[in-house]
C-alpha positions in Angstrom: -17.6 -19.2 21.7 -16.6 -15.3 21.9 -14.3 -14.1 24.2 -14.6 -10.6 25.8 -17.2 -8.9 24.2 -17.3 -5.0 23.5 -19.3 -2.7 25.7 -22.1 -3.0 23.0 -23.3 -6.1 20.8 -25.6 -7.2 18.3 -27.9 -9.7 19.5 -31.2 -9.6 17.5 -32.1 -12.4 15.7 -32.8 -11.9 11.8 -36.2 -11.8 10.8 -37.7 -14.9 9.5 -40.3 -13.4 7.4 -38.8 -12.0 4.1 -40.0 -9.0 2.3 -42.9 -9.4 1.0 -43.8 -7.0 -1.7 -41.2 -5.9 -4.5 -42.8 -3.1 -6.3 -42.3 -1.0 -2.6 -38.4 -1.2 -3.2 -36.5 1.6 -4.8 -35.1 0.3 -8.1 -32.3 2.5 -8.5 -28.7 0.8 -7.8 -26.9 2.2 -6.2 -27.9 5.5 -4.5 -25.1 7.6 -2.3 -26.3 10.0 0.1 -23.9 12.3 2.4 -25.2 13.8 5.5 -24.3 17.8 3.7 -24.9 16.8 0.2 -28.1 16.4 -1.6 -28.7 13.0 -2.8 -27.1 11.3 -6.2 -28.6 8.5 -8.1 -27.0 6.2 -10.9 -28.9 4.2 -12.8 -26.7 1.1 -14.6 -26.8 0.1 -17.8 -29.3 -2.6 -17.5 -32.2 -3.5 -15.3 -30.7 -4.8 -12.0 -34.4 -5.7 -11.0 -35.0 -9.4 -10.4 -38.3 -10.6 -11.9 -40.2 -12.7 -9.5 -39.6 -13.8 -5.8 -38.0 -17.5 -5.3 -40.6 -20.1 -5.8 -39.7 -22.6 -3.3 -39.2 -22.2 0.4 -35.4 -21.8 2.0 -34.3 -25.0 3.8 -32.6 -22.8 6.6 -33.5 -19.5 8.2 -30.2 -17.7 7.2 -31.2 -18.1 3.5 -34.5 -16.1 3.8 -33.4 -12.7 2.4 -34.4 -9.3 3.8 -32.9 -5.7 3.9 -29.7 -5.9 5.5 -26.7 -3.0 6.4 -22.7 -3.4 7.2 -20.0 -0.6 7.5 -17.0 -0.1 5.5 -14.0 1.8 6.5 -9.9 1.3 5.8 -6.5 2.9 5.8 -6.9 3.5 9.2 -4.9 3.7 11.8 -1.7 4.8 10.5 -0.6 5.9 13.8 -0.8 6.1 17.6 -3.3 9.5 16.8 -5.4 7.8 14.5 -5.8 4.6 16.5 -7.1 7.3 19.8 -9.4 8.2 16.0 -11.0 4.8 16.0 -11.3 3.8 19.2 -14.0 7.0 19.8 -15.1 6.2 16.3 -15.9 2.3 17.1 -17.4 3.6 20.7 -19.4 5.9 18.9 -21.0 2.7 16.0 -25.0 2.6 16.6 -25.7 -1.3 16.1 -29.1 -0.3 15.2 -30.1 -2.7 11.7 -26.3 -2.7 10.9 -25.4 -6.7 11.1 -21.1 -6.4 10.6 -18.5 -4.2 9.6 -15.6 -4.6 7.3 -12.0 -3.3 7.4 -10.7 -3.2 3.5 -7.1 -2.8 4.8 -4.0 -1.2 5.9 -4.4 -1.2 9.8 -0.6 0.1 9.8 1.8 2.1 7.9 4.5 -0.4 7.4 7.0 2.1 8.7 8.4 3.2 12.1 9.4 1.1 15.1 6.0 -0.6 15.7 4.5 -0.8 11.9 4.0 -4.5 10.9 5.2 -5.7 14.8 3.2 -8.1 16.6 2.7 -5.1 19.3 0.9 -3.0 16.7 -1.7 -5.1 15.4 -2.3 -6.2 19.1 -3.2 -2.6 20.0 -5.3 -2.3 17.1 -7.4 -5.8 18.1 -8.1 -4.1 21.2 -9.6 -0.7 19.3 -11.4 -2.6 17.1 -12.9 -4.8 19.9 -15.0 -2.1 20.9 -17.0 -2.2 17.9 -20.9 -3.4 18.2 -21.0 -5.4 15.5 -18.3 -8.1 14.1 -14.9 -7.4 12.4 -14.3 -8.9 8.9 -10.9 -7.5 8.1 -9.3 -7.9 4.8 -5.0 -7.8 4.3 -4.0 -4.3 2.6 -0.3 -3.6 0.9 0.8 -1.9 4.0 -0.3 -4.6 6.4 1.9 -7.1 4.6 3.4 -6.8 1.1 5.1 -3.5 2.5 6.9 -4.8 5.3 10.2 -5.3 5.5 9.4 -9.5 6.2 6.3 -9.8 4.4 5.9 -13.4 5.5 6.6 -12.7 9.0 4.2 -10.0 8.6 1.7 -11.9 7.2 2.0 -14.6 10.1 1.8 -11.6 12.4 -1.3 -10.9 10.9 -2.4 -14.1 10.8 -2.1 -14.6 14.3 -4.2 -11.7 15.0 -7.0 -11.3 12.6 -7.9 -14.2 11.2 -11.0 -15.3 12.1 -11.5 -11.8 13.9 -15.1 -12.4 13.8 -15.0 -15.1 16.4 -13.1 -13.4 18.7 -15.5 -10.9 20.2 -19.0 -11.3 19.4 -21.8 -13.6 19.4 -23.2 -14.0 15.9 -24.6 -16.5 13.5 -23.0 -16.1 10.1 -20.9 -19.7 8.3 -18.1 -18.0 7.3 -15.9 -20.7 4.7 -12.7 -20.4 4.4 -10.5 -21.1 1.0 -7.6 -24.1 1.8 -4.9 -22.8 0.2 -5.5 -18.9 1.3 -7.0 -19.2 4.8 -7.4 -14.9 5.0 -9.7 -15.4 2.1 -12.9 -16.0 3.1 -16.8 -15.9 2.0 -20.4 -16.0 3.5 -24.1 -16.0 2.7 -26.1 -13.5 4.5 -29.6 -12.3 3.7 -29.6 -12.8 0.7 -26.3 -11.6 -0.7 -23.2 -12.9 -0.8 -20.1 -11.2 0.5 -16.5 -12.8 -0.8 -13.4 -11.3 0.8 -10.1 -11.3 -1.4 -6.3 -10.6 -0.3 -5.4 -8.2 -3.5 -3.6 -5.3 -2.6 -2.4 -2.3 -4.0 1.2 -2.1 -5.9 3.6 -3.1 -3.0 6.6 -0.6 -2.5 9.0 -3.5 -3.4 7.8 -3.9 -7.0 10.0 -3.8 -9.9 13.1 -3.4 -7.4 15.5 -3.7 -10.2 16.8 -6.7 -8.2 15.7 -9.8 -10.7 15.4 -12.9 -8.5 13.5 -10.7 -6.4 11.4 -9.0 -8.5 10.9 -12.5 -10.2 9.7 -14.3 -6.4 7.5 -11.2 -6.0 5.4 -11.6 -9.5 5.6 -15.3 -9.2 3.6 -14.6 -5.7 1.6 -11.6 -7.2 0.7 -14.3 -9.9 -0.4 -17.2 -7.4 -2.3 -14.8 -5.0 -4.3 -13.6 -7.4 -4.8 -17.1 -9.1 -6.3 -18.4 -5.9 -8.4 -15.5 -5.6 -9.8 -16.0 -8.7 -10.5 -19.5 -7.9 -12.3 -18.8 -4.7 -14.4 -15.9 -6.2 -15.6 -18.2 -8.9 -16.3 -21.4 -6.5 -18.7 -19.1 -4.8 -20.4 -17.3 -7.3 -21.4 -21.3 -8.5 -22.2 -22.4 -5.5 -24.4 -19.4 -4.4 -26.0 -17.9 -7.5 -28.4 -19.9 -9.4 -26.9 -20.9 -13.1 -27.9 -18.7 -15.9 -30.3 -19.7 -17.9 -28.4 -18.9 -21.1 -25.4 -21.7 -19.4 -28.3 -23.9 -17.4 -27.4 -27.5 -17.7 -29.8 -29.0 -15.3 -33.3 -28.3 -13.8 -31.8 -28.6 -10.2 -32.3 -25.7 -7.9 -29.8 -23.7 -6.3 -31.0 -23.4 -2.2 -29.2 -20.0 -1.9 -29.9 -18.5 -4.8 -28.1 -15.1 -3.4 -29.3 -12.3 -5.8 -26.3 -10.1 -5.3 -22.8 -10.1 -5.0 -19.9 -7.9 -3.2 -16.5 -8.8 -3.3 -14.2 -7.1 -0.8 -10.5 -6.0 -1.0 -8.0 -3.7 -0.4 -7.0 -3.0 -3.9 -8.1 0.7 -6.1 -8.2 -1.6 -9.4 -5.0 -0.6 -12.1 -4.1 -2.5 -14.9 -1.9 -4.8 -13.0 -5.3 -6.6 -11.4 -6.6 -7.1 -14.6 -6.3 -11.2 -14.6 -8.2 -11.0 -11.5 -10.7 -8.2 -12.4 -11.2 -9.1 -16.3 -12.2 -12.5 -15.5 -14.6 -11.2 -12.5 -16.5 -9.0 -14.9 -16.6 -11.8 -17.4 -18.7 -13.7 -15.2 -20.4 -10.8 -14.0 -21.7 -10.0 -17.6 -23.6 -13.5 -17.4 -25.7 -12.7 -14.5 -28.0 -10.7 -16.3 -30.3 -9.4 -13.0 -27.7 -9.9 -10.7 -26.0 -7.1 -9.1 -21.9 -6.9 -8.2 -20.3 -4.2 -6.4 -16.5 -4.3 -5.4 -16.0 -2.3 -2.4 -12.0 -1.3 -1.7 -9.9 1.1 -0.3 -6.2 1.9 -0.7 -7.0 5.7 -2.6 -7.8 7.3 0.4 -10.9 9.3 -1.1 -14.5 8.2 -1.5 -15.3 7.8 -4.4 -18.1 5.4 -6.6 -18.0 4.7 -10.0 -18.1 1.4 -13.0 -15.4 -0.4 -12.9 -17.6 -2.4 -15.6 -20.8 -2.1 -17.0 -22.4 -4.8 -14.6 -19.8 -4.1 -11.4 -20.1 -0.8 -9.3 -17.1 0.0 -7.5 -17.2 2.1 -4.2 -13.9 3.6 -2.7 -13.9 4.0 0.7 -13.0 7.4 2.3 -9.4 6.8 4.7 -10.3 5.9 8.1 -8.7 8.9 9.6 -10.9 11.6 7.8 -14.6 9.8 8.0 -16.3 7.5 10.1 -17.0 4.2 9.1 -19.8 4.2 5.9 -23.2 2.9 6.5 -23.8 0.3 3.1 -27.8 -0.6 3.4 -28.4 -3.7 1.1 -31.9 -4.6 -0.4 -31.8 -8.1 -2.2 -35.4 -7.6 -3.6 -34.6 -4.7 -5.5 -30.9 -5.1 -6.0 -30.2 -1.8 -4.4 -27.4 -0.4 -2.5 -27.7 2.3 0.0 -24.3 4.2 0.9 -24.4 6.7 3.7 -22.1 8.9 5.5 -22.3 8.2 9.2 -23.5 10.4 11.4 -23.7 9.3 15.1 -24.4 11.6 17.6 -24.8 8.9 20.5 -22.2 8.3 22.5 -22.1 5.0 23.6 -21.3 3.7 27.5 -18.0 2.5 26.5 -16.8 6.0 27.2 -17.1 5.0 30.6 -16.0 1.5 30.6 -12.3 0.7 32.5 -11.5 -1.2 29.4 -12.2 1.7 27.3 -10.1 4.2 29.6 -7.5 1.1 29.2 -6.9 1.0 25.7 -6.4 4.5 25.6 -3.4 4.0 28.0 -2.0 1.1 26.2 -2.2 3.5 23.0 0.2 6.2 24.8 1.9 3.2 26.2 2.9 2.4 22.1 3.3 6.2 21.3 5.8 6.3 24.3 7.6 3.2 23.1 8.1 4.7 19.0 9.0 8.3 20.2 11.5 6.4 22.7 13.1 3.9 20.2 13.1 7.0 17.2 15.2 8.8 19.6 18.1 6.1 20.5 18.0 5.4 16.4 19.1 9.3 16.7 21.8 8.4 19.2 23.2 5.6 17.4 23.2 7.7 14.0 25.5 10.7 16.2 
């Protein structure tokens, strides 16, 4: 059961009819479109087209894909400014055929009185509330790893944001969780299936040139990632049919999700690779089966290969675009990336608990100019 919902919600029902003629999808994968730029295409390396529709009929309603959108944003907010930035820009969300949003990371800039506190990430709950749609946020470097208690910030976190979905909004998606790494988390949805990851960026406390702790932070790096990998594979079995080149039975998979997006905070470097190397490994066997990996972290957008089967799509930091529009067709395999454009303002702006959450965002502002002044005092 949600709590207090936001001014606006999402409250159709998906369509139980899936679509029913291939050959009127667009076949390119994916396509990025700006609202001032003329439009790009990419075509991959291989067909991404699956060849025939699924020959026996869903057991469940959830399983019956058809077009479906999200939006994407991260980095954001970094402070009291940019949180007043996302409240207006989550106020401002159409829910119109957009079922969820994700946050790849960093709600905070691990510095300053309130970064990594309790206090912040309870001010941001209450921006994000306001979006239409649910939250599936993802840990970033800066959330956590950055912090001068990581683990305390991670329970901070914890505390907060896990399960953020369920908080707000009324919805109908079986999110599973992975034991050993509860903020990792996966779902089916229309088709495609969406697996969330905790991989970060290079933590400011790497290679520290202190050895025990450089040693406890790689044998953690080491571990996170391991379980990653573990949970990313489990779902790719359990929701993609086998290939036929590995098939060792004739039994069906139910779901069979024709595409796949992981989620994480992470711009891929070298020091991912026994995450990422493995990931297009597997990717490379699912011949008409798209993956895209959608992160943030470098603060730019920005799309390109990370492989020849994986597209990778950078989102743009929070503070300098809206939230991106990512339309998903699982009948042509094709991926739709827009810059959003809202021009609606929705009646939140007029809404006590909007006008409230402002105030509580001074209220913080008040609080770090106030504590960065006594630091002055004590420093004198």
């Amino acid at each position: 059961m949600a709590s207090e919902k936001p001014s606006s919600t999402l409250s159709s029902k998906p369509s139980q009819e899936p679509t029913s003629l291939l050959s009127q999808m667009p076949s390119l994968f994916p396509t990025v479109i700006s609202s001032v730029a003329p439009s790009l295409s990419i075509q991959p390396t291989t067909s991404l087209t699956p060849s025939s529709f699924p020959t026996q009929t869903p057991t469940h309603e959830s399983f019956l894909p058809e077009a479906t959108a999200f939006y994407a944003m991260g980095d954001i907010p970094y402070s009291t400014n940019e949180a007043k930035l996302l409240l207006n820009q989550m106020s401002d969300l159409s829910p119109d055929g957009v079922d969820f949003m994700v946050h790849v990371g960093d709600m905070t800039k691990a510095s300053g009185s309130l970064g990594c506190s309790p206090e912040w990430f309870e001010m941001v709950d209450r921006v994000m509330s306001f979006s239409p749609v649910p939250i599936f946020p993802v840990i970033g470097d800066n959330d956590v790893a950055d912090c001068d208690n990581p683990s305390q910030a991670l329970q901070y976190w914890k505390l907060t944001f896990l399960k953020y979905h369920e908080k707000y909004w009324d919805h109908t998606f079986h999110v599973r969780y992975q034991k050993e790494r509860e903020e990792n988390m996966a779902f089916y949805h229309k088709g495609i299936l969406y697996i969330f990851v905790h991989i970060i960026g290079t933590p400011k406390y790497y290679n520290t040139g202190n050895d025990e702790k450089d040693r406890l932070m790689e044998e953690e790096w080491k571990e996170r990632h391991s379980d990653n990998w573990k949970w990313t594979k489990h779902n790719i079995e359990k929701y993609l049919a086998e290939p036929a080149s590995l098939r060792t039975s004739t039994k069906k998979n139910k779901y069979n999700a024709r595409g796949v997006v992981v989620l994480g905070h992470a711009r891929p470097r070298t020091i991912h690779n026994d995450y990422f190397n493995p990931l297009e490994d597997i990717a490379d066997k699912y011949e008409n089966i798209p993956f895209i990996y959608i992160h943030g972290d470098g603060h730019t957008f920005d799309k390109s290969n990370l492989s020849k089967k994986i597209q990778s799509i950078q989102v743009e930091q929070g503070a300098n675009e809206e939230p991106l529009r990512i339309d998903v067709n699982p009948f042509s395999s094709s991926l739709l990336v827009q810059r959003t454009n809202n021009n609606n303002r929705s009646n939140a702006f007029q809404t006590q608990r909007f006008r409230s959450t402002k105030t509580s965002i001074r209220k913080y502002e008040k609080k770090q100019n106030q504590n960065g002044k006594n630091k002055n005092k004590n420093k004198n």
